[in-house]
KOLNUTOR-395406 format. One record per atom (N, C-alpha, C): x, y, z. Coordinates in steps of 0.05 Angstrom, whole numbers, plus 5000, padded with zeros to 4 digits. Example, Ala and Ser with C-alpha at 12.3 -4.5 7.8 and 13.67 -1.06 7.14 Angstrom:
2
526448865156 524649105156 526449345156 525749555142 527349795143 525850015157 
! end
This chain:
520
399941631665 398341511643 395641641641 394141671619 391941841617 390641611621 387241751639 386041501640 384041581621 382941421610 380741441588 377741361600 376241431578 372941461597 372941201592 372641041579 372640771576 373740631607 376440671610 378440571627 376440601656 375041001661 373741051681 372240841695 369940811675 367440641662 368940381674 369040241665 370739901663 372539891698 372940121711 375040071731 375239931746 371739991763 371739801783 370839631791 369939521760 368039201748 370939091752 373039221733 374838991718 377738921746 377039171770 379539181782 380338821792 382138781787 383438561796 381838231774 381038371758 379638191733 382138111717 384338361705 386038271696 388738361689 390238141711 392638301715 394338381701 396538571703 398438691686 399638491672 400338161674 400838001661 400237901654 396937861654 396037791635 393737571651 392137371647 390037261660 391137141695 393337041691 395137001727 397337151731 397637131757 399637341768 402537271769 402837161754 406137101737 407537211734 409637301734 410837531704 412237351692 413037491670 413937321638 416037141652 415836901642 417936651649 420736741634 421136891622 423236811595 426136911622 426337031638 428337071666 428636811672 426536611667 426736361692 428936091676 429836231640 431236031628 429335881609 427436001598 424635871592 425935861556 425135661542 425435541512 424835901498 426135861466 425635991458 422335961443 420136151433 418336041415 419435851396 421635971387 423035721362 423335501365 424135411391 424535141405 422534931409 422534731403 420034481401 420934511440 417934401450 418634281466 418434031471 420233931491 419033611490 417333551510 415033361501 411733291514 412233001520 411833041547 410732771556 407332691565 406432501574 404232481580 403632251596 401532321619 401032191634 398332071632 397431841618 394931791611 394731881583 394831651565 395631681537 393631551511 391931521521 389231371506 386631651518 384931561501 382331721511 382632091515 382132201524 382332521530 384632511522 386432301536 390532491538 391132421505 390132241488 390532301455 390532461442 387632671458 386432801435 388733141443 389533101479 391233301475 394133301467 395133031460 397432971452 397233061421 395432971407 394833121387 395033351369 394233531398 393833841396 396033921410 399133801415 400833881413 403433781399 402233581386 405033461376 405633621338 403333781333 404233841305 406434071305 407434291331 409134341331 411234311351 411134081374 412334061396 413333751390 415033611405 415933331394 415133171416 414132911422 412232761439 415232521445 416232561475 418432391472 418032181490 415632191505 415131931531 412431911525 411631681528 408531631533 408431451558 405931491567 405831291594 403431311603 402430931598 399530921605 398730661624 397530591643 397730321653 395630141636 394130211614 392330111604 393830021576 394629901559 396029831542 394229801513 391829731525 390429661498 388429941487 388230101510 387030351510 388930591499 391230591501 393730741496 394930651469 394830441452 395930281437 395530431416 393930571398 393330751384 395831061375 395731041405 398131291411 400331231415 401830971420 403930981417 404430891396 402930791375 403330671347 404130991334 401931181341 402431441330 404831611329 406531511359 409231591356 410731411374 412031311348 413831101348 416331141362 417731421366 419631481369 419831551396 418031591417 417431681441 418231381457 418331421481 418831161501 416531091511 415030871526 412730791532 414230631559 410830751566 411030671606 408830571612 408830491643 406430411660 405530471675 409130611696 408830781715 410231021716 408731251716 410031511715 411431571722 412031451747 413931541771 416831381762 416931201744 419631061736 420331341709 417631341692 418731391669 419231841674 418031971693 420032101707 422432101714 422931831737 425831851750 427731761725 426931711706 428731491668 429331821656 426731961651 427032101630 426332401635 427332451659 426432701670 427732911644 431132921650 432033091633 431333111610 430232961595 428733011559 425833071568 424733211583 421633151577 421733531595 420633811583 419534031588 417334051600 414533911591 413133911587 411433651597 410133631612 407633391611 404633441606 403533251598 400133301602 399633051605 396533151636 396332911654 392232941647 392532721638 389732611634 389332361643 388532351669 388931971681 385632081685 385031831700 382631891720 383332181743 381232251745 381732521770 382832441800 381932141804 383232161825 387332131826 387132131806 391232051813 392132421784 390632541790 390832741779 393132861794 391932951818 394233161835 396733001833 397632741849 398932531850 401832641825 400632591806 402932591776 403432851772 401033101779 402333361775 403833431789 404233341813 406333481843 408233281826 408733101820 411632961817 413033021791 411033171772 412733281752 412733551763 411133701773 412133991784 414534041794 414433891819 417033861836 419933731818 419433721794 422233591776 422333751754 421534021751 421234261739 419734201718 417234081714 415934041682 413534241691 413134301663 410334541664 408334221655 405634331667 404134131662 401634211658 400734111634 397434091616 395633921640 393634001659 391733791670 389033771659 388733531658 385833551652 384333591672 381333761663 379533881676 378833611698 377433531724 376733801737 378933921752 381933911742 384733891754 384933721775 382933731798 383733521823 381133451826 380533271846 378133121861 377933191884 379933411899 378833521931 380333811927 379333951946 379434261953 382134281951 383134071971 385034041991 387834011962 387733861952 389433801923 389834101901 387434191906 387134441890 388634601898 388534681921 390734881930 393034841928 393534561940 395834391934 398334421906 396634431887 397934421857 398034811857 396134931860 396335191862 399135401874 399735101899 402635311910 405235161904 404034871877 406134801870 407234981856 405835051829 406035151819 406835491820 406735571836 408435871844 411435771859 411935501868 413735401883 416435321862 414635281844 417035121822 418035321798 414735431796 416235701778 415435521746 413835391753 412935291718 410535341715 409835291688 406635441672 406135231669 403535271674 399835031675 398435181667 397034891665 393935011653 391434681652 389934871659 386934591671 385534561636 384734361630 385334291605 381334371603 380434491605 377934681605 378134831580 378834721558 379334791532 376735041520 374235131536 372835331537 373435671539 375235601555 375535821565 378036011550 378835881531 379836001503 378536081486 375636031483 374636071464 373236341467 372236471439 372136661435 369636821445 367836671445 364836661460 365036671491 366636551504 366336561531 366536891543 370137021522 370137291523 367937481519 367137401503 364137511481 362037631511 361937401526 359837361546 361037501569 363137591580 364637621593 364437941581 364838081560 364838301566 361738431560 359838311540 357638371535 356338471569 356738241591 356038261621 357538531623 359638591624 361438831631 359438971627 358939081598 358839301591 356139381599 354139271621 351939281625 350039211609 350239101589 347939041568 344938911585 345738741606 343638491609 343438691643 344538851646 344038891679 345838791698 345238821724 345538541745 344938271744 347038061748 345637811742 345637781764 343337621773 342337511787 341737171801 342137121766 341136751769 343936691747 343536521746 345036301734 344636111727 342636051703 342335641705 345035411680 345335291688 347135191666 346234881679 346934711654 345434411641 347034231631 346933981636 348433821623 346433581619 347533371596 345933091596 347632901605 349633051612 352032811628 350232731651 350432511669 352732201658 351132071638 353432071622 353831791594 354631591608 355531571625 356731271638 354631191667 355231011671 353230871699 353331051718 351031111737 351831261765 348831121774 348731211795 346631181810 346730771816 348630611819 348530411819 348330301845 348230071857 348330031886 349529741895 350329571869 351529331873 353229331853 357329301875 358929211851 358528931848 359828891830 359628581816 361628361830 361928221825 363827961823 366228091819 368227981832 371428011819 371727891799 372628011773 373427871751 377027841758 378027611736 381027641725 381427911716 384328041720 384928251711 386928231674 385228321661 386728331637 389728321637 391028251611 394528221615 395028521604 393728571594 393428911579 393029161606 392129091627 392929261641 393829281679 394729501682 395729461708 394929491728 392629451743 389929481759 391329591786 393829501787 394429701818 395529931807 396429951789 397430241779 395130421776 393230331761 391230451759 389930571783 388930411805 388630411832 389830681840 392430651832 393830891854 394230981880 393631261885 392831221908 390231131919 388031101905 386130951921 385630641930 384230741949 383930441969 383830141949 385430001957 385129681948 383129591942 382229501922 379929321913 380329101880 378128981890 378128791860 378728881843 378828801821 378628901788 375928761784 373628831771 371828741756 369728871728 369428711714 369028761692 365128811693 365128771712 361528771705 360328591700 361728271690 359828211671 361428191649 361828331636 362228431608 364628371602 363628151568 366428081556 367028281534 364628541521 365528751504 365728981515 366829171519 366829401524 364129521518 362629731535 361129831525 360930091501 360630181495 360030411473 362430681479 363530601501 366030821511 368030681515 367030481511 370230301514 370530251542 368130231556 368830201594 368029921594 368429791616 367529551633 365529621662 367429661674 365929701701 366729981708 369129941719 370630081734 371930301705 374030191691 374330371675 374530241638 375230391628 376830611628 376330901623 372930821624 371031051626 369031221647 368230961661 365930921676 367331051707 369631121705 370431161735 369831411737 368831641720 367531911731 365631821746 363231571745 360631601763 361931591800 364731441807 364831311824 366531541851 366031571876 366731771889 369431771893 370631481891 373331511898 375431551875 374231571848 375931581828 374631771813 373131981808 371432121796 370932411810 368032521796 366732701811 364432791793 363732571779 360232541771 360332751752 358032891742 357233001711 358433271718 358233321745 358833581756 362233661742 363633431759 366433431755 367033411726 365733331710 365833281677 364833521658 363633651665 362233871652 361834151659 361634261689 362134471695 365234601686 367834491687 369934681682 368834811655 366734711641 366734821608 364634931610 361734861622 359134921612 359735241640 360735241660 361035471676 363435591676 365135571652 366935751650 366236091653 364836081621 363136321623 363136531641 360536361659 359736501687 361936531704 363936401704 366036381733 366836711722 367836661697 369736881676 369137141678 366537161670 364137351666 363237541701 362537331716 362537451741 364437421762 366137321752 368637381775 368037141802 366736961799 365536721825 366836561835 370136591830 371736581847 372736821865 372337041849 374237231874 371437201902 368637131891 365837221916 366036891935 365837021963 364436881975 361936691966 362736441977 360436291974 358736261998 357436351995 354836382025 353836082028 353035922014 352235612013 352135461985 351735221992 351335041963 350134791977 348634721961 346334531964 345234361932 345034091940 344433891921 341133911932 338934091918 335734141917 335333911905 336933731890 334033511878 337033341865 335833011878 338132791867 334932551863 336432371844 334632221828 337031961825 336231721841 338231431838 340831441854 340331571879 342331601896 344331301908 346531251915 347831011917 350931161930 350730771954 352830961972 355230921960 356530921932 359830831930 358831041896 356531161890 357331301871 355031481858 355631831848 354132001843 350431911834 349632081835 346332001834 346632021807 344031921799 343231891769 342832161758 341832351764 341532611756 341232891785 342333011788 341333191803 341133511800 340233661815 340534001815 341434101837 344334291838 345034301848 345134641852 344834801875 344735111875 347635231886 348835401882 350435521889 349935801898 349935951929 349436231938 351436351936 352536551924 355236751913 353737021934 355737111948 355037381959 356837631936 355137921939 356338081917 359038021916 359538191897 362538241890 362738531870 363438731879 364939051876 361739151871 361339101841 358439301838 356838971824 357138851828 354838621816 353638541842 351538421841 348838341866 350338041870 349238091888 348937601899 347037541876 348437371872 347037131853 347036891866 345836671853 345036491852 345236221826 347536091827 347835961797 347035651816 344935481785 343235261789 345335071760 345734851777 346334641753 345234451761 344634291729 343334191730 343533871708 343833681719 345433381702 343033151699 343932961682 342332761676 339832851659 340333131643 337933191633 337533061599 334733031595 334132961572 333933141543 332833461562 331833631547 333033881555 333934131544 335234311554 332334481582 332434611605 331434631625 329234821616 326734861631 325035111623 326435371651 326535551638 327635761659 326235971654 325236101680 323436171674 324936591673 323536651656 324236901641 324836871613 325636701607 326536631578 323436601551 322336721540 321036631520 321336381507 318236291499 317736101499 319136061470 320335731466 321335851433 323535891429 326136001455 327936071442 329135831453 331435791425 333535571445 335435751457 336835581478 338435591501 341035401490 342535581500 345235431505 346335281479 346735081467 347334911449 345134981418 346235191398 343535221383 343234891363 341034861350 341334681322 344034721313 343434421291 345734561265 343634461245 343934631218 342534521199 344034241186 341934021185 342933741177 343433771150 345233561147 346933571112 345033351097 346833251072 345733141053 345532881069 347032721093 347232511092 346732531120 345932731127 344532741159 344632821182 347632891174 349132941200 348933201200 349433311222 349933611229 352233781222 350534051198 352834211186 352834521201 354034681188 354134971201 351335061210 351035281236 348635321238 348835521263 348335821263 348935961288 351136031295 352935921272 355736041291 357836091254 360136131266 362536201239 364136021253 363735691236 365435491238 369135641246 370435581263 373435621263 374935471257 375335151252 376335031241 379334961258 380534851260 382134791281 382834541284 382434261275 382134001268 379833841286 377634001291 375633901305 374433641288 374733381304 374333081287 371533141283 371232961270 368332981255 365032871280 364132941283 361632931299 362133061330 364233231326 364833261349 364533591347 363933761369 362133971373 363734231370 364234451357 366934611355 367134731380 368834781390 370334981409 371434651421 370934381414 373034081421 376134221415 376534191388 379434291378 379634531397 383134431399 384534601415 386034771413 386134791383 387135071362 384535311360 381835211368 380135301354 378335461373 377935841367 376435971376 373435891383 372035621376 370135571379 367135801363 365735671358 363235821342 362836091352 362736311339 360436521344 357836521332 357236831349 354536771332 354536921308 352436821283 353136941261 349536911251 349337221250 346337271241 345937201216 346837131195 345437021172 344736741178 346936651183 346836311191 344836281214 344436401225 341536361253 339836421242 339036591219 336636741205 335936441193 338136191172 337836111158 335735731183 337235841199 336735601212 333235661225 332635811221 329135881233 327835881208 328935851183 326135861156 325135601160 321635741153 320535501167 321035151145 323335201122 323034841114 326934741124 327634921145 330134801151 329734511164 331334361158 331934131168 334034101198 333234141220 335534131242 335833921249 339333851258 339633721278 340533861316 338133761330 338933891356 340633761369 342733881390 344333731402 344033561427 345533471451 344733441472 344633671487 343033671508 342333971519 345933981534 346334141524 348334321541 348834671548 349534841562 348935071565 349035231589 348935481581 348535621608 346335961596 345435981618 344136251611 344636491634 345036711628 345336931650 342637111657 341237051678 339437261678 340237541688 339337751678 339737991678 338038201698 338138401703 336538551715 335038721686 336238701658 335338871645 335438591615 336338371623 336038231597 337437981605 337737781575 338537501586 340437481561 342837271573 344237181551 344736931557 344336781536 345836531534 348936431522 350736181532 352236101512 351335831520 353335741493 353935421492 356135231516 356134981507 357234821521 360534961531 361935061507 364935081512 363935401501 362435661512 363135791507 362136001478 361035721463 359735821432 357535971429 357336111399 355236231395 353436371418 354636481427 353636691456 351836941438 349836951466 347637111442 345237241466 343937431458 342437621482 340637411466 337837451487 335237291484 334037571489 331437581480 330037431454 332437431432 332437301407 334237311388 334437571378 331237711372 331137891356 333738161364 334638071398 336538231400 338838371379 338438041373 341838121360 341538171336 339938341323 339638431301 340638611303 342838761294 344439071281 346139031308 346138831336 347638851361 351038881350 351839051363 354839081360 356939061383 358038801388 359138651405 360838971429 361138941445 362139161456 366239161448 367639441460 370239291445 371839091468 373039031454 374338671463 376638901496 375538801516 377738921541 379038611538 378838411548 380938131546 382138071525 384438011534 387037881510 384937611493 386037571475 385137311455 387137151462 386836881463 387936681461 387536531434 391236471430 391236281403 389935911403 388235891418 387535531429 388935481457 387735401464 388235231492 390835081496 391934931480 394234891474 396434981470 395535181451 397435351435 398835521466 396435661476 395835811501 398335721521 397635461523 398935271536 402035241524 402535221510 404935251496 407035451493 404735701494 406535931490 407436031518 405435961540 406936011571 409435851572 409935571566 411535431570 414235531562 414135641532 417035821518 416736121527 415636251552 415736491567 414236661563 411636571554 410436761548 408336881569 405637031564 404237071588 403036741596 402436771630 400936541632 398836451614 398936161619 395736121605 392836211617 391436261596 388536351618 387436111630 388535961635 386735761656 389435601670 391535751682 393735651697 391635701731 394135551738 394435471768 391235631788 392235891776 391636101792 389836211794 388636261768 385836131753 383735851759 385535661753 383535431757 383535351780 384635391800 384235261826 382035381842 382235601847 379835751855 376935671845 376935691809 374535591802 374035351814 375335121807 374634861820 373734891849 375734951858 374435031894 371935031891 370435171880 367835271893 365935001875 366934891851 366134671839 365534461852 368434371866 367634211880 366934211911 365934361915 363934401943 360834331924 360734351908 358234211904 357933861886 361333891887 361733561888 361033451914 361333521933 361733461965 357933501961 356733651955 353933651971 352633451963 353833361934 351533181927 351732841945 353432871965 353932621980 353332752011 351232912013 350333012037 347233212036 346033142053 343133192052 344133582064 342133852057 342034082070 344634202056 344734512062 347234652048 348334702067 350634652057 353634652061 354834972059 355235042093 356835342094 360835332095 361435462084 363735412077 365135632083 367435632098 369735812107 372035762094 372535932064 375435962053 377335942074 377536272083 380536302097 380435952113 379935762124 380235612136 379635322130 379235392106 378335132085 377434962101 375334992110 373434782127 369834892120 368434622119 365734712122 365234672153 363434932160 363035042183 360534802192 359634712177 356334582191 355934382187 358034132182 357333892169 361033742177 361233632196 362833512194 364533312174 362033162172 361732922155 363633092125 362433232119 361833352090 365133442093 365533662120 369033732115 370433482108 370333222120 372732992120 373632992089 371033102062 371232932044 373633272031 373833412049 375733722028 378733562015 380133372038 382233272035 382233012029 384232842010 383932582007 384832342021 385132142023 387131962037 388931942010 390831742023 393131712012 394131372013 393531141991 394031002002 397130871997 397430672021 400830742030 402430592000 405430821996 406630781980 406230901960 404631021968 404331391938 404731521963 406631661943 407831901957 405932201946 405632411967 404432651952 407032841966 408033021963 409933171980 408233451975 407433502001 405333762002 406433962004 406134241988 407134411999 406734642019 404534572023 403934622049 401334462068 401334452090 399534222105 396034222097 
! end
């Protein structure tokens, strides 16, 4: 094969960036008996109200939806009205052992803690499975699903709907091609938690609704009341106490703003610098605000130490939750936005185009593009950013979300999932001409997801992919429930300096959930 100066150039940034098959180390399923593209497949789902709607959604316009199964009835009720023709459940594990043979396909959107739980029991019964982000709640589970999935021989994917989009690539090779230098830093932001954290007294046991199944729900975690808070309305998410929202704040069913918003706001960076293949030298929670012993602090900052990797330096990536305002960082000019740009407001108020080339995809209305899971998500688009700085524009700004890369020679930012990615100062990107595209495109996260399923290349955010990222994610799930940083030994999946902190890598199991490990 001739190698090309390009190919020279790119060699030994990209070596092991991306494999001959494509983003995981797969080869094509279509040997393994895999559907034709022509062939619907059939989708089941595990957690069928809330997130698992919106991805049932984004597969049912060309795939057929033949099980639903939710222990929440009044939360789910929406979706099974939507498809009438599918079977409805409570417990997965029946509507598996009922309907294994009709169902290809699952997607598991419960709470994170009974995440791994439903993906090992449809893995192990040959279904390819959609998870939602942060895929698991321990190290230990991550790997877990990781060697399910090479074990069973089916296609996944962590429902990190970002990392399809077109901007994340954008950012990912702009870094390649040296534009910004060595990065160095890393800050990325969220205004998550929307739901309670930092609390320190549960409530009263309430009655448990007839609408739902409180030990199902439970799962494997430890026995306790059902209670409502208080509260005879749902709040503004449709939660009570515990759920059917509120259980990201809580340690045993969750994993706080971190676990909710890094698979997307640090796609990017993971993508871009490769911060799963690097050692993590330490990770440390520098600053918590409303700390409480049964659930995440009210806001914290959390640091992650990355040792090099081939020709890039150690860095240093800072996140940062509970914020009001997007972060001051320092190198950045004063003035520019970060991360999430405006949109120019419409006739009636709301937020219209602005910084990016809308993609369209069935993104619902108030909801931020690169959501839809058909949809490349925003670029950036210099007329539309020119239009949003005259000084009588009318903006709407968003909630701070974001990440920025510092450079040895410049800075770039993207958005929440990936969008409108753009060198700072702006004036950059005047006449800037994107470098050429080295990564495959993906058709949506779904789609993505769909097309591994009928044999195609993996998805870019399968097994093999997302477990690693998470790994290092959640070690700074783990810090924020321990004072000092946390040194960490891959090959032996143990932290070396904190006992306490190792217990939390693996989960318990409480009795009568079964997990069948595939390895110890």
């Amino acid at each position: 094969m001739a190698i090309s100066r390009r190919h020279f150039f790119y060699g030994s940034l990209l070596a092991g960036a991306i494999p001959s098959g494509g983003f995981g180390s797969t080869v094509s399923l279509k040997s393994a008996g895999y559907k034709s593209p022509n062939e619907k497949l059939h989708f089941a789902a595990i957690g069928s109200g809330g997130q698992g709607a919106s991805n049932i959604r984004a597969a049912s316009p060309t795939e057929n939806i033949v099980a639903l199964c939710d222990v929440d009835d009044r939360r789910a009720a929406e979706t099974f009205k939507a498809f009438p023709n599918a079977t409805t459940h409570r417990d997965f594990r029946k509507m598996l052992d009922k309907e294994a043979s009709n169902i290809d396909a699952v997607i598991v959107a419960t709470p994170d803690h009974m995440h791994a739980t439903a993906a090992m029991w449809c893995m192990e019964r040959g279904k390819h499975v959609y998870v939602q982000k942060p895929l698991v709640r321990t190290i230990w589970e991550a790997r877990q699903l990781r060697e399910a999935a090479a074990k069973y021989k089916v296609a996944t994917q962590m429902g990190n709907q970002g990392y399809s989009n077109e901007g994340t690539r954008q950012a990912a090779e702009i870094i390649w091609s040296g534009e910004i230098g060595g990065v160095r830093e890393v800050h990325a932001w969220s205004d998550r938690p929307l739901w309670p954290q930092g609390l320190t007294e549960i409530p009263a046991a309430d009655a448990v609704p007839s609408t739902l199944d409180w030990d199902l729900w439970l799962g494997v975690a430890a026995d306790r009341p059902f209670t409502a808070g208080g509260k005879t309305e749902p709040d503004r998410w449709g939660g009570f106490f515990y759920q059917p929202f509120n259980w990201r704040g809580f340690y045993d069913f969750g994993c706080g703003a971190l676990g909710d918003m890094a698979c997307h706001i640090l796609g990017a960076p993971n993508m871009a610098l490769h911060l799963s293949k690097r050692k993590v030298i330490a990770v440390e929670c520098i600053k918590k605000e409303g700390v409480s012993p049964f659930m995440f602090p009210k806001a914290s900052t959390i640091r992650f130490d990355f040792a090099p990797h081939g020709d890039m330096p150690a860095l240093s990536v800072y996140w940062y939750d509970g914020l009001k305002e997007s972060p001051k960082i320092a190198g950045v000019p004063d003035g520019e936005w970060v991360g999430d740009p405006p949109t120019l407001q419409t006739a009636d108020g709301s937020g219209g185009r602005g910084g990016g080339r809308g993609a369209g995809g069935g993104v619902p209305p108030g909801r931020p593009a690169g959501y839809g899971f058909q949809s490349p998500g925003r670029v950036f688009n210099a007329e539309q950013f020119e239009a949003l700085r005259a000084p009588d524009a009318k903006l709407r700004f968003p909630s701070p979300d974001g990440s920025v890369f510092i450079g040895d020679k410049g800075i770039l930012t993207t958005g929440t999932y990936g969008e409108v990615t753009r060198l700072l100062p702006i004036e950059k990107m005047k006449d800037y001409k994107l470098p050429p595209p080295l990564l495959t495109r993906s058709p949506g996260h779904m789609r993505d997801f769909i097309r591994a399923c009928k044999g195609g290349d993996p998805a870019c955010s399968n097994f093999d992919v997302a477990s690693p990222f998470v790994e290092w994610m959640l070690l700074g799930v783990i810090a924020l429930r321990h004072e000092g940083k946390l040194e960490y030994d891959p090959d032996k999946m143990r932290i070396t300096n904190n006992p306490d902190a190792n217990k939390l890598l693996k989960p318990t199991f409480r009795r009568g959930w079964e997990f069948h490990a595939v390895k110890g």
